[in-house]
C-alpha positions as CSV (number, residue, x, y, z in Angstrom):
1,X,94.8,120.6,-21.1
2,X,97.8,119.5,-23.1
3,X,98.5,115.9,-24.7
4,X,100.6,115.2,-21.9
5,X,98.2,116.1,-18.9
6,X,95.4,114.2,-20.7
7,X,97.9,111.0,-20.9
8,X,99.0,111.7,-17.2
9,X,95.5,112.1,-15.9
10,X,94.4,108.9,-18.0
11,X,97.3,106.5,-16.0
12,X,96.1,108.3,-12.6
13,X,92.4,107.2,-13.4
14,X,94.0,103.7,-14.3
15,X,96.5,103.8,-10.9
16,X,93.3,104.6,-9.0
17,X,91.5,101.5,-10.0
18,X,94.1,99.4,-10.0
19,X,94.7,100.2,-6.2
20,X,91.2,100.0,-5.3
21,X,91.5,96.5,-6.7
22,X,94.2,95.6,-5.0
23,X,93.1,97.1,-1.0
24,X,90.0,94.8,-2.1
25,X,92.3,91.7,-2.1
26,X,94.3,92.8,0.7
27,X,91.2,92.7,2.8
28,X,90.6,89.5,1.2
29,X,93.7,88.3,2.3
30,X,93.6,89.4,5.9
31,X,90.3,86.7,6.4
32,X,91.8,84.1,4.4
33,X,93.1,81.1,5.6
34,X,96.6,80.4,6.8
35,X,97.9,78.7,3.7
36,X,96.4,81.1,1.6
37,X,98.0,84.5,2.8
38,X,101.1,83.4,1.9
39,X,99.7,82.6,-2.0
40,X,97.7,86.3,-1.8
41,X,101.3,87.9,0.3
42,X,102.8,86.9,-3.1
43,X,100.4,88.6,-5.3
44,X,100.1,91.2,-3.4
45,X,103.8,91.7,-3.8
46,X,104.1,91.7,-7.6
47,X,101.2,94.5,-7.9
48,X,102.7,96.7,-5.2
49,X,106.2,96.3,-6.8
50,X,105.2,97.4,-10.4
51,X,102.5,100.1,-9.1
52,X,105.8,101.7,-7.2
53,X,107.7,101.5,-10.6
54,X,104.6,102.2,-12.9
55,X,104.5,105.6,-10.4
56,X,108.1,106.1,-10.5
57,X,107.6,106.5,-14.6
58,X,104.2,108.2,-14.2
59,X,106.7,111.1,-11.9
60,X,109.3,111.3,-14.3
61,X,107.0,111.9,-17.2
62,X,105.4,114.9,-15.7
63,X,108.7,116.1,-15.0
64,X,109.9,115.6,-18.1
65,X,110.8,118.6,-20.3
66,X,108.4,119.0,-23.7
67,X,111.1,117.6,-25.7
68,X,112.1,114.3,-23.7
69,X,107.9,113.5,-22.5
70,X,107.3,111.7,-25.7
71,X,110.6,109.8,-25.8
72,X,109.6,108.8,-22.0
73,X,106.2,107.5,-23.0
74,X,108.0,104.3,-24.4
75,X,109.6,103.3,-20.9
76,X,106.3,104.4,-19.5
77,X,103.9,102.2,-21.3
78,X,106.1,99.7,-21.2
79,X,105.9,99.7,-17.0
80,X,102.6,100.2,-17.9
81,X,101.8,96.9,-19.4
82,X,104.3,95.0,-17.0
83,X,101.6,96.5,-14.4
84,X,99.0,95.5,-15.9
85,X,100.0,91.8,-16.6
86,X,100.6,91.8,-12.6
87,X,97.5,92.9,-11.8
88,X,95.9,90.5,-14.7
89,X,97.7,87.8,-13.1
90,X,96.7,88.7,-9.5
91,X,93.3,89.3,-10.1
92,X,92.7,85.3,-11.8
93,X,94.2,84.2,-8.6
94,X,91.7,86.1,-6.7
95,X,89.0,85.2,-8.7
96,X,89.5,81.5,-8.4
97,X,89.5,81.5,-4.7
């Protein structure tokens, strides 16, 4: 397995438990009370938007040729962290409640 499969299976594995996490709050959200869903709606939203652009990278980096992958991986942990700050964030919210 190459450097870059190891590094694209490792954010997978990472993707996967971040989106286990987050069908565990939606299902959290759908027996909370009324004022609350809006609240979890909101978190919700700020996971799912950064998992769709932390996948978008994740795609473009395995299509990347051998040359560019490496200069990708800066963009790429970059959407990385912004995902992991929203799941971070989300996941005190849900904690607290």
């Amino acid at each position: 397995m190459t450097k870059r499969e190891e590094y694209v299976e490792k954010m997978k594995s990472q993707l996967d438990q971040w989106n286990a996490e987050a069908k565990h709050w939606e299902e959290k959200m759908k027996h909370a009370e009324a004022d609350m869903k809006a609240e979890y709606e909101r978190q919700l939203d700020a996971v799912r938007s950064r998992r769709d652009e932390a996948m978008y990278n994740m795609k473009q980096l395995q299509a990347a040729s051998n040359d560019a992958w490496m200069d990708m991986m800066r963009g790429v942990e970059e959407a990385w962290k912004r995902m992991g700050e929203a799941v971070s964030q989300a996941r005190s919210h849900f904690e607290k409640k």
